[in-house]
C-alpha positions as CSV (number, residue, x, y, z in Angstrom):
1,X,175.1,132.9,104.1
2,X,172.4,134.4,102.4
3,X,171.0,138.3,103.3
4,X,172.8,139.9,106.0
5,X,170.7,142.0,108.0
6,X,171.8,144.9,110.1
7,X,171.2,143.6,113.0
8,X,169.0,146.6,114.7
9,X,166.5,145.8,111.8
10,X,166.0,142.0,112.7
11,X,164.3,143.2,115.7
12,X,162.2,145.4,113.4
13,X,161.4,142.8,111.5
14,X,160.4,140.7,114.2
15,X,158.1,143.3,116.0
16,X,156.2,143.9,112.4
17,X,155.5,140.3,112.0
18,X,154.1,139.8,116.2
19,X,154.3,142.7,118.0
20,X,152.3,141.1,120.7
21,X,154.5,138.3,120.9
22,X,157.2,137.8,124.5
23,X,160.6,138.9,123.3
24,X,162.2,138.8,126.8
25,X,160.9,137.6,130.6
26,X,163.3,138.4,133.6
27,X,162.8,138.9,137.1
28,X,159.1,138.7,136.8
29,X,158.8,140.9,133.9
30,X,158.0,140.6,130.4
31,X,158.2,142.8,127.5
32,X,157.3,141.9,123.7
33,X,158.9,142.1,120.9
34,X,157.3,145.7,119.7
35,X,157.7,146.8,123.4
36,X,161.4,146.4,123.2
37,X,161.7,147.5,119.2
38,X,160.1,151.1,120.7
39,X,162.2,151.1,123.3
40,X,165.9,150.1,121.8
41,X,164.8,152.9,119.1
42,X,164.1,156.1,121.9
43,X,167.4,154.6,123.4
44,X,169.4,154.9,120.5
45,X,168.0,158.8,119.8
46,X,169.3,159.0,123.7
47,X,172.5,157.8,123.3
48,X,173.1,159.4,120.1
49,X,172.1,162.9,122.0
50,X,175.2,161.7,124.7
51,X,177.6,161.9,122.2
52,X,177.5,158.2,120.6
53,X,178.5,157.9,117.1
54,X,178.2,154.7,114.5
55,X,181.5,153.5,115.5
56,X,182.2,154.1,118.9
57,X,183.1,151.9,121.4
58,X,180.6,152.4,123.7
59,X,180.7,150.7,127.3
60,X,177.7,148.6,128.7
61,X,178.4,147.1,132.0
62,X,174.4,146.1,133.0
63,X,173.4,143.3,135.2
64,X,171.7,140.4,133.4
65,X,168.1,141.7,132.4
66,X,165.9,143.3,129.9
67,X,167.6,146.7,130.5
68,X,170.7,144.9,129.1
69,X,169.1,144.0,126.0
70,X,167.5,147.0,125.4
71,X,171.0,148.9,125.8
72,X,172.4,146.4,123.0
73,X,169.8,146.6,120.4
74,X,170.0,150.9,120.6
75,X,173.8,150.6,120.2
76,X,173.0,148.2,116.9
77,X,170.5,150.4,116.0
78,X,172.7,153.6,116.3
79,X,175.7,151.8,114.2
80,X,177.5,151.8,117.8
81,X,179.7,149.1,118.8
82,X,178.9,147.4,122.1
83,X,182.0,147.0,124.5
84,X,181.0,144.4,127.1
85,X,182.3,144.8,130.8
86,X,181.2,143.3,134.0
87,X,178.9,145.2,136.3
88,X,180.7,144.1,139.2
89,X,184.4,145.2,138.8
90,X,186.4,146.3,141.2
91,X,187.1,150.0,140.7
92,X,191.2,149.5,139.3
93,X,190.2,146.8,136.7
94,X,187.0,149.3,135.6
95,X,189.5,151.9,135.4
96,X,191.5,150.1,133.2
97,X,189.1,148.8,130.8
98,X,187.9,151.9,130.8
99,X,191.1,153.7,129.4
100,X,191.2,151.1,126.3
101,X,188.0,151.8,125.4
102,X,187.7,155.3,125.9
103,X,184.1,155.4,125.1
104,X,182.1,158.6,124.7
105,X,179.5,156.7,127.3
106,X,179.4,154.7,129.7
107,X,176.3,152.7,130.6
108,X,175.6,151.4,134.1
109,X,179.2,151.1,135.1
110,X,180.4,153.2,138.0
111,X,181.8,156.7,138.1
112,X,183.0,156.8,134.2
113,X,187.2,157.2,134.8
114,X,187.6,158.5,131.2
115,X,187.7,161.9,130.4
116,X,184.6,163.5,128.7
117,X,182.6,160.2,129.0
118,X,178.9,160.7,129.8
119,X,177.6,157.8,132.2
120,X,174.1,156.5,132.1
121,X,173.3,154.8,135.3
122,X,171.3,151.7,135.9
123,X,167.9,152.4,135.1
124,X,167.8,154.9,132.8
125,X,165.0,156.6,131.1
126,X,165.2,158.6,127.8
127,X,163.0,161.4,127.2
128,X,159.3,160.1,126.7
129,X,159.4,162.9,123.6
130,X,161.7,160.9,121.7
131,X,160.3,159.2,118.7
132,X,160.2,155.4,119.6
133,X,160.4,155.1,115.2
134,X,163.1,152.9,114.0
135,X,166.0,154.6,112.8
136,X,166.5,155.3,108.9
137,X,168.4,154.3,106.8
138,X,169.0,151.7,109.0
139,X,173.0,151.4,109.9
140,X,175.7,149.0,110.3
141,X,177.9,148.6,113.4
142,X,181.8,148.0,112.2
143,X,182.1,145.2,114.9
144,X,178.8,143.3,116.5
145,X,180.6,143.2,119.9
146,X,183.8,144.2,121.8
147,X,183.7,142.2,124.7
148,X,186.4,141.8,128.0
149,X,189.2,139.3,128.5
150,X,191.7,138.9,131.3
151,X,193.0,136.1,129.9
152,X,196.0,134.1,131.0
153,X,198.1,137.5,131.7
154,X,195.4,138.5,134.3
155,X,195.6,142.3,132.2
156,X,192.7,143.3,130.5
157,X,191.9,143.5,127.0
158,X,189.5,144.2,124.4
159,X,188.4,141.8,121.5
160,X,186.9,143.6,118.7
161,X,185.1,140.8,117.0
162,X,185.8,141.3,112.8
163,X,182.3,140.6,112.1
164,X,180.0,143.6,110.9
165,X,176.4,144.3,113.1
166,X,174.2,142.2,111.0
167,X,173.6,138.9,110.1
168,X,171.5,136.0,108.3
169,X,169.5,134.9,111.7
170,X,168.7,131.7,109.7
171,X,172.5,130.2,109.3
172,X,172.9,130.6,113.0
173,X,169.6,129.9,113.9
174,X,169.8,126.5,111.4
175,X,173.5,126.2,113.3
176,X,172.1,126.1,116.8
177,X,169.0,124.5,116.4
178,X,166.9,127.6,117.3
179,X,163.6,128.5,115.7
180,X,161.0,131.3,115.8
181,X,158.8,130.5,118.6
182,X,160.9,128.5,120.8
183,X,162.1,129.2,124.4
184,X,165.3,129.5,125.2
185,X,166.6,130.0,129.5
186,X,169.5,132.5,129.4
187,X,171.5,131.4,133.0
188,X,175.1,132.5,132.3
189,X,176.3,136.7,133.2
190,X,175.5,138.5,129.5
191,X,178.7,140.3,129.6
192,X,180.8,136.6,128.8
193,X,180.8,135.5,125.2
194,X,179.1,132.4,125.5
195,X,176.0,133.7,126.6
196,X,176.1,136.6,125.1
197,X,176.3,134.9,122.0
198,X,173.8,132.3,122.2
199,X,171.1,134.9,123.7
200,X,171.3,137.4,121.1
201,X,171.2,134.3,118.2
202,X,168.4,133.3,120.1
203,X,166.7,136.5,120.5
204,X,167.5,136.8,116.5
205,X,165.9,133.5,115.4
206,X,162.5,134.6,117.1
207,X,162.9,132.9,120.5
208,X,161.4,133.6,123.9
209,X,164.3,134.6,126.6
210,X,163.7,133.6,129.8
211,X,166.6,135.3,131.8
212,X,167.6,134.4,135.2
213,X,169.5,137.6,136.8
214,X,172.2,134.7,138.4
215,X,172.5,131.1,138.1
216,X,170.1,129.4,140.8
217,X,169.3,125.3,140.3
218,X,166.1,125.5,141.8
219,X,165.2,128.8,139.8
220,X,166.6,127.7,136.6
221,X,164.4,124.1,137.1
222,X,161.2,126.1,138.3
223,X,161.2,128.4,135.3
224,X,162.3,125.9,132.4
225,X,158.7,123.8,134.2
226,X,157.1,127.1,134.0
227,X,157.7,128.3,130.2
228,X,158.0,124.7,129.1
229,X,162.0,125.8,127.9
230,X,163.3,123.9,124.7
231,X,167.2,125.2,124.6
232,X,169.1,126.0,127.1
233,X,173.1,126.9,127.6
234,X,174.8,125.4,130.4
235,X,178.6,125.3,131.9
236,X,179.4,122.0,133.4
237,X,179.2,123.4,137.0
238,X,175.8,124.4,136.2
239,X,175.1,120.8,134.4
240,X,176.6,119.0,138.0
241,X,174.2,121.1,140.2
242,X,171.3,120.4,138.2
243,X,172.1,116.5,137.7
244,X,172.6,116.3,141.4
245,X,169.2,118.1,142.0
246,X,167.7,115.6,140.3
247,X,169.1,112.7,141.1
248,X,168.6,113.9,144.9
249,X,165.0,115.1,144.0
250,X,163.0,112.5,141.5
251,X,160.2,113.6,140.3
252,X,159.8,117.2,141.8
253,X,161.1,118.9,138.9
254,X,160.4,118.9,134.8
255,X,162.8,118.8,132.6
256,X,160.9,117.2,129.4
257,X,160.6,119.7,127.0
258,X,164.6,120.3,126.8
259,X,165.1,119.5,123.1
260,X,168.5,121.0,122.4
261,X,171.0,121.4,125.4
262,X,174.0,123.3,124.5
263,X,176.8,123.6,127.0
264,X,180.7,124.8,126.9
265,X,183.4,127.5,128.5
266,X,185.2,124.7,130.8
267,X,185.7,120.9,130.8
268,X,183.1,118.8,131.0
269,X,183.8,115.8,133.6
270,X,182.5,112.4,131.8
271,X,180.0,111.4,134.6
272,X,177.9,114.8,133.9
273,X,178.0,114.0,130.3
274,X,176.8,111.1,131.0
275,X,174.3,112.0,133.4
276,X,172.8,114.5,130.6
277,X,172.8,111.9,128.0
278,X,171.1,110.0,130.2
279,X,168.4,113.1,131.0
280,X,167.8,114.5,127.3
281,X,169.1,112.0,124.9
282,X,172.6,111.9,123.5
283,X,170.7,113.8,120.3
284,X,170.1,116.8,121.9
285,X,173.3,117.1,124.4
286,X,175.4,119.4,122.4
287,X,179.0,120.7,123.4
288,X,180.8,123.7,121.6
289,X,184.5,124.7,122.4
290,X,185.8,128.1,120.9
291,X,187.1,131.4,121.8
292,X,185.9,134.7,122.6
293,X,188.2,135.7,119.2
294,X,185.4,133.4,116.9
295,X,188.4,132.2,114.6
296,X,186.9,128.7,115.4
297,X,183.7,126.9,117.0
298,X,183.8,122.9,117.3
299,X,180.7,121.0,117.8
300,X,180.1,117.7,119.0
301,X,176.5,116.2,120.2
302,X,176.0,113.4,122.6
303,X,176.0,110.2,120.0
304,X,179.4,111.4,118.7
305,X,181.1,112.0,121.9
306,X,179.9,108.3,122.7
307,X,182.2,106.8,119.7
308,X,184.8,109.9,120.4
309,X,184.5,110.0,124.3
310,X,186.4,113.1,125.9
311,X,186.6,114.9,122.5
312,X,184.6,118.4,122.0
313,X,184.6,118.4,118.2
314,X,185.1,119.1,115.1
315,X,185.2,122.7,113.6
316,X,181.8,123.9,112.8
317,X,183.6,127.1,111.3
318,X,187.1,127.8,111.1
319,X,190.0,125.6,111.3
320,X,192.2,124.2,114.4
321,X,195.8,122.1,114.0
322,X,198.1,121.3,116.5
323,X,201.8,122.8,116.9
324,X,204.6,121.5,118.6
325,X,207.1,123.8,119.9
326,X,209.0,124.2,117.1
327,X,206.2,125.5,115.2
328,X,206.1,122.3,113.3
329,X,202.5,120.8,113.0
330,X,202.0,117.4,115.1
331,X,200.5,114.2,113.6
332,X,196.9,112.8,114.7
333,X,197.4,111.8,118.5
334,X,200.1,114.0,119.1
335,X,199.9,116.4,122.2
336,X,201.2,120.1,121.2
337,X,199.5,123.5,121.0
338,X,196.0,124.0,119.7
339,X,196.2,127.1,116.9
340,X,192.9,128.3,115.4
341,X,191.8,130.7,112.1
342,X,189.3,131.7,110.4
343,X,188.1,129.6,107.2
344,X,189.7,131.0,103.7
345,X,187.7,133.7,102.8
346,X,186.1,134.5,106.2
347,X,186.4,138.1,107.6
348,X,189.2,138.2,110.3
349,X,188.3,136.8,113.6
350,X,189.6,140.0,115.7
351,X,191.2,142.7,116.7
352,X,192.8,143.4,120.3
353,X,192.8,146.5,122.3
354,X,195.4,146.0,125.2
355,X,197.2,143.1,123.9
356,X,199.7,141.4,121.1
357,X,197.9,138.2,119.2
358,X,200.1,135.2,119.2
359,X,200.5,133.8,116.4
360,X,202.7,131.7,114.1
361,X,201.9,131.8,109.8
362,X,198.5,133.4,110.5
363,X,197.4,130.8,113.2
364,X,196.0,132.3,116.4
365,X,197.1,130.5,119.9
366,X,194.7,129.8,122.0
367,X,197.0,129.0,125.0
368,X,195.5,125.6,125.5
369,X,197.1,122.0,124.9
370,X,195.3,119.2,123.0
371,X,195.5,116.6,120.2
372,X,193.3,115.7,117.4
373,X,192.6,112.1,116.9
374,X,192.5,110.6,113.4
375,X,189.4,111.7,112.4
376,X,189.7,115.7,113.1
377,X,188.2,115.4,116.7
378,X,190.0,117.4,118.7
379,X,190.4,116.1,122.4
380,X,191.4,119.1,125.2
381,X,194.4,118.9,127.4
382,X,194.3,122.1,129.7
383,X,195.3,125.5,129.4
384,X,199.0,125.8,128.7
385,X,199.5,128.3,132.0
386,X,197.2,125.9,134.1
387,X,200.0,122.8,133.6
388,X,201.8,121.5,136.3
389,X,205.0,119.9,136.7
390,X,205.2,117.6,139.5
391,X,208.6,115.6,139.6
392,X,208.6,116.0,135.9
393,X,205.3,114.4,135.2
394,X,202.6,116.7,133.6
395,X,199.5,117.1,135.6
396,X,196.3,119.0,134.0
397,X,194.2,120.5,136.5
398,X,191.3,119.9,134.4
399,X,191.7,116.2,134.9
400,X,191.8,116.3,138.5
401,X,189.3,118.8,139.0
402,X,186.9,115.8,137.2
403,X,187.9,113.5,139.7
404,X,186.9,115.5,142.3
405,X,183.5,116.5,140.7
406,X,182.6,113.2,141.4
407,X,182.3,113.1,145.0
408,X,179.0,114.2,146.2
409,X,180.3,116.7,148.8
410,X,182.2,118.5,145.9
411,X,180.3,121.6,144.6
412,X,183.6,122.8,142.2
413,X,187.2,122.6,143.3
414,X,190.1,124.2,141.3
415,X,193.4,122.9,141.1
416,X,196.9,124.5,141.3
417,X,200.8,124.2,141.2
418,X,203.1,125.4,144.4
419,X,206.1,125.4,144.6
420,X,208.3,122.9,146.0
421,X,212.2,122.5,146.6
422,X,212.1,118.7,145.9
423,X,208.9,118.1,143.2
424,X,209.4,121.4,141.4
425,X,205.6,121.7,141.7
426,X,203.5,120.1,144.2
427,X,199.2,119.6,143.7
428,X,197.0,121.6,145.6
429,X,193.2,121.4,145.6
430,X,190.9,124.0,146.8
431,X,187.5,122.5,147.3
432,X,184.0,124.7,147.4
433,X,182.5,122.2,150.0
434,X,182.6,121.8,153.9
435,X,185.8,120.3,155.1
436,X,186.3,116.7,154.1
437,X,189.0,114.1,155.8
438,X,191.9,114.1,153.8
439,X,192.3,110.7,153.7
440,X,188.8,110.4,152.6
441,X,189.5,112.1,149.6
442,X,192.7,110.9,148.9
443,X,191.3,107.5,148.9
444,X,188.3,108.3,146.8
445,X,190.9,110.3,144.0
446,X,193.1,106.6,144.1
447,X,190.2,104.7,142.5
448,X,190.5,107.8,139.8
449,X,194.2,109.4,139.3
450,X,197.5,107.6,139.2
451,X,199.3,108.3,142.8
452,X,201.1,111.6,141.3
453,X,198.1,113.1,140.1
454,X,196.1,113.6,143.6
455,X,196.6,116.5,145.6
456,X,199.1,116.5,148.2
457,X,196.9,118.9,150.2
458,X,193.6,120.6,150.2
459,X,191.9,124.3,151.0
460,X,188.1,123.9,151.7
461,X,186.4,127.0,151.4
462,X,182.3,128.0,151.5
463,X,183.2,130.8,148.9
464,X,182.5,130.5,145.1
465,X,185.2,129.5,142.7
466,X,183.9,130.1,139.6
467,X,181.8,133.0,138.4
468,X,178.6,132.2,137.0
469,X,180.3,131.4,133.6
470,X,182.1,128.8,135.2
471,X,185.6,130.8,134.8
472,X,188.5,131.2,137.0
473,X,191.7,132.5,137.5
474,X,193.6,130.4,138.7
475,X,196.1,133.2,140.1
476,X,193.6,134.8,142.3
477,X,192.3,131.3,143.8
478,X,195.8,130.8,144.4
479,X,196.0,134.6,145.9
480,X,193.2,134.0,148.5
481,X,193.6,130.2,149.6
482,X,197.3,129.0,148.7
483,X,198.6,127.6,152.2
484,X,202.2,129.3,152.8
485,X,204.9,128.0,150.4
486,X,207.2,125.5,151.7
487,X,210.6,125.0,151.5
């Protein structure tokens, strides 16, 4: 990399050279790059006055909008550390994140449950009187980000990324495929990695953000027609929704000026990746699989996946092999563990708040199953937890979930083991869609899955599944639509 930054001071730098220029549009509004310089730097005089020191952990749990951006840059600017939560918690979970943090203040979350903590609700206003100046010297935050994880224990925890608040915009920007004066549409929640991530890189780089507050189709199709959007970060439900839309809906919407189309966070079925080969050119179909630790990114784009179909990559930082469970590492096509760490040299990937890392001789587990083929593209199993054992045949939700993806009166469905006295485990399929005949679906999932692999029963339901990052936990779904366990 060449000159790291501090990341506050990229924004600087990009208000000098065109203040006048649209840093960030969202819900209507629009503020430029000097706008939001004067306004991250009276935040961070603000926040300092509350009590936040370079350092600090400090809890930002906004909605998806300029205000969230704003919050982020002051934290940068003040040598804080911005710890990522959802807006929408429930209260215990909140609470809990809360108490690993223990952050001096709390911004736009509820009622702060840590003692002494100052909390800033939605909307606020620092003093007018504050000097809107950047601050000097300019400072470094120990950690960019401290983001939120459930995980696979369902417990939350914090990841304290390793790498320092600033940055060479260019390697990232190079990386990505991001330039000064593009347009990027921001549609996942800010406070997941992926689209954290990729907004602030783009932000960095010089881009327009166009910010949808929540994933809508026909919003996110109006506004990349609108602002003429040339990079865009999708998750596969997202992808499906839009395909469909399109396919349904020929010539109503305007897609062309997509040039780089990044997408990641779950598995991508092959007919969507397909469909969007077939929409913006296998060139500029790109697909990223990582972690929220950063140990490891892979990379794959559309004319690779062609000659390595179903693989997401190989490591564009970082290194992956596969363990078996002895520890020992598996040969090319072998199914095992996937284990991940940073390249030699590389500043640690992490640190947790809340949790243990797992890891054998330095390698990180990601809790996920895969292979690498003989070329060093690694291929994606499931999640280790997500596996089911039906009869003693392994079944990956991930697979069936594809299946199902496929027929047009599926909007998402997510797959799950219950128990059963003869199988062990027994498939179950709980489908975001109006109730379809079972023996419809059965019938359509024989032309797809071997006879083991299709759902012995299924839960329709007109709720969401997935949040707008395309996660779930599996546990709750199971919670709120299992049918009653037989015997």
């Amino acid at each position: 990399m060449a000159e790291a930054v501090p990341l506050g001071q990229v924004l600087t730098r990009l208000a000098r050279a065109d203040p006048g220029r649209p840093a960030i549009t969202s819900a209507g509004q629009t503020i430029t790059r000097a706008e939001l310089e004067a306004r991250a730097n009276r935040l961070a005089r603000a926040y300092e006055a509350h009590g936040a020191r370079p350092g600090d952990l400090v809890t930002v749990a906004l909605p998806n909008g300029i205000e969230f951006y704003a919050a982020v840059f002051a934290l940068w600017k003040l040598g804080a550390i911005p710890q990522l939560m959802s807006p929408a918690l429930p209260a215990r979970e909140r609470d809990e994140i809360l108490a690993l943090a223990a952050p001096p203040l709390v911004i736009g979350a509820g009622p702060a449950a840590v003692s002494g903590a100052v909390r800033l609700p939605p909307g606020y206003l620092p003093d007018p009187g504050l000097s809107d100046a950047p601050i000097e010297p300019a400072r470094v935050s120990p950690s960019w980000k401290a983001p939120t994880s459930g995980g696979s224990t369902g417990r939350p925890k914090l990841i304290v990324s390793g790498l320092r608040g600033e940055i060479d915009p260019g390697y990232y920007g190079e990386a990505l495929g991001q330039r000064d004066g593009g347009v990027q549409l921001v549609c996942g929640p800010l406070y997941h990695n992926a689209p954290f991530n990729f907004s602030m890189y783009g932000l960095l780089s010089g881009q327009h953000l166009i910010v949808l507050p929540r994933f809508d189709t026909i919003a996110a199709l109006d506004l990349i027609k609108t602002f003429r959007v040339d990079w865009i970060s999708l998750v596969p439900t997202m992808m499906s929704r839009i395909a469909r839309e399109l396919e349904l809906n020929p010539g109503r919407h305007d897609i062309s000026s997509l040039r780089a189309v990044w997408h990641g966070a779950a598995p991508c079925p092959a007919w969507v990746k397909r469909a969007w080969i077939s929409l913006v050119g296998a060139r500029n179909l790109h697909e990223m699989y990582g972690t929220t630790e950063g140990q490891m990114m892979t990379h794959i784009d559309g004319i690779d996946w062609l000659a390595h179909p179903g693989s997401v990559g190989r490591p564009l930082w970082g290194e992956v092999k596969i363990l078996g469970p002895d520890a020992t590492e598996l040969p090319p096509g072998a199914e095992g563990g996937i284990y991940t760490r940073t390249g030699d040299g590389q500043p640690p990937g992490y640190q947790y708040i809340g949790a243990e890392a797992r890891q054998i001789g330095g390698w990180d587990s990601v809790g996920d199953l895969g292979w690498l083929d003989p070329q060093g593209y690694l291929y994606i199993s499931d999640r280790r937890t997500d596996l089911i054992i039906s009869g003693g045949a392994n079944v990956y939700p991930a697979e069936v979930e594809a299946a199902l993806s496929e027929h047009p009166g599926v909007a998402s469905s997510v797959v799950i083991g219950l128990s059963d006295s003869d199988l062990g485990q027994r498939v179950h399929a709980v489908i975001e869609a109006a109730a379809i005949p079972d023996d419809e679906l059965r019938a359509f999932l024989a032309e797809r899955l071997a006879r083991y692999k299709i759902p012995r029963g299924f839960t329709f339901t007109g709720e969401p599944l997935r949040d707008d990052a395309g996660k779930v936990r599996r546990s709750d779904v199971r919670a709120r639509f299992a049918p009653p366990l037989s015997g």
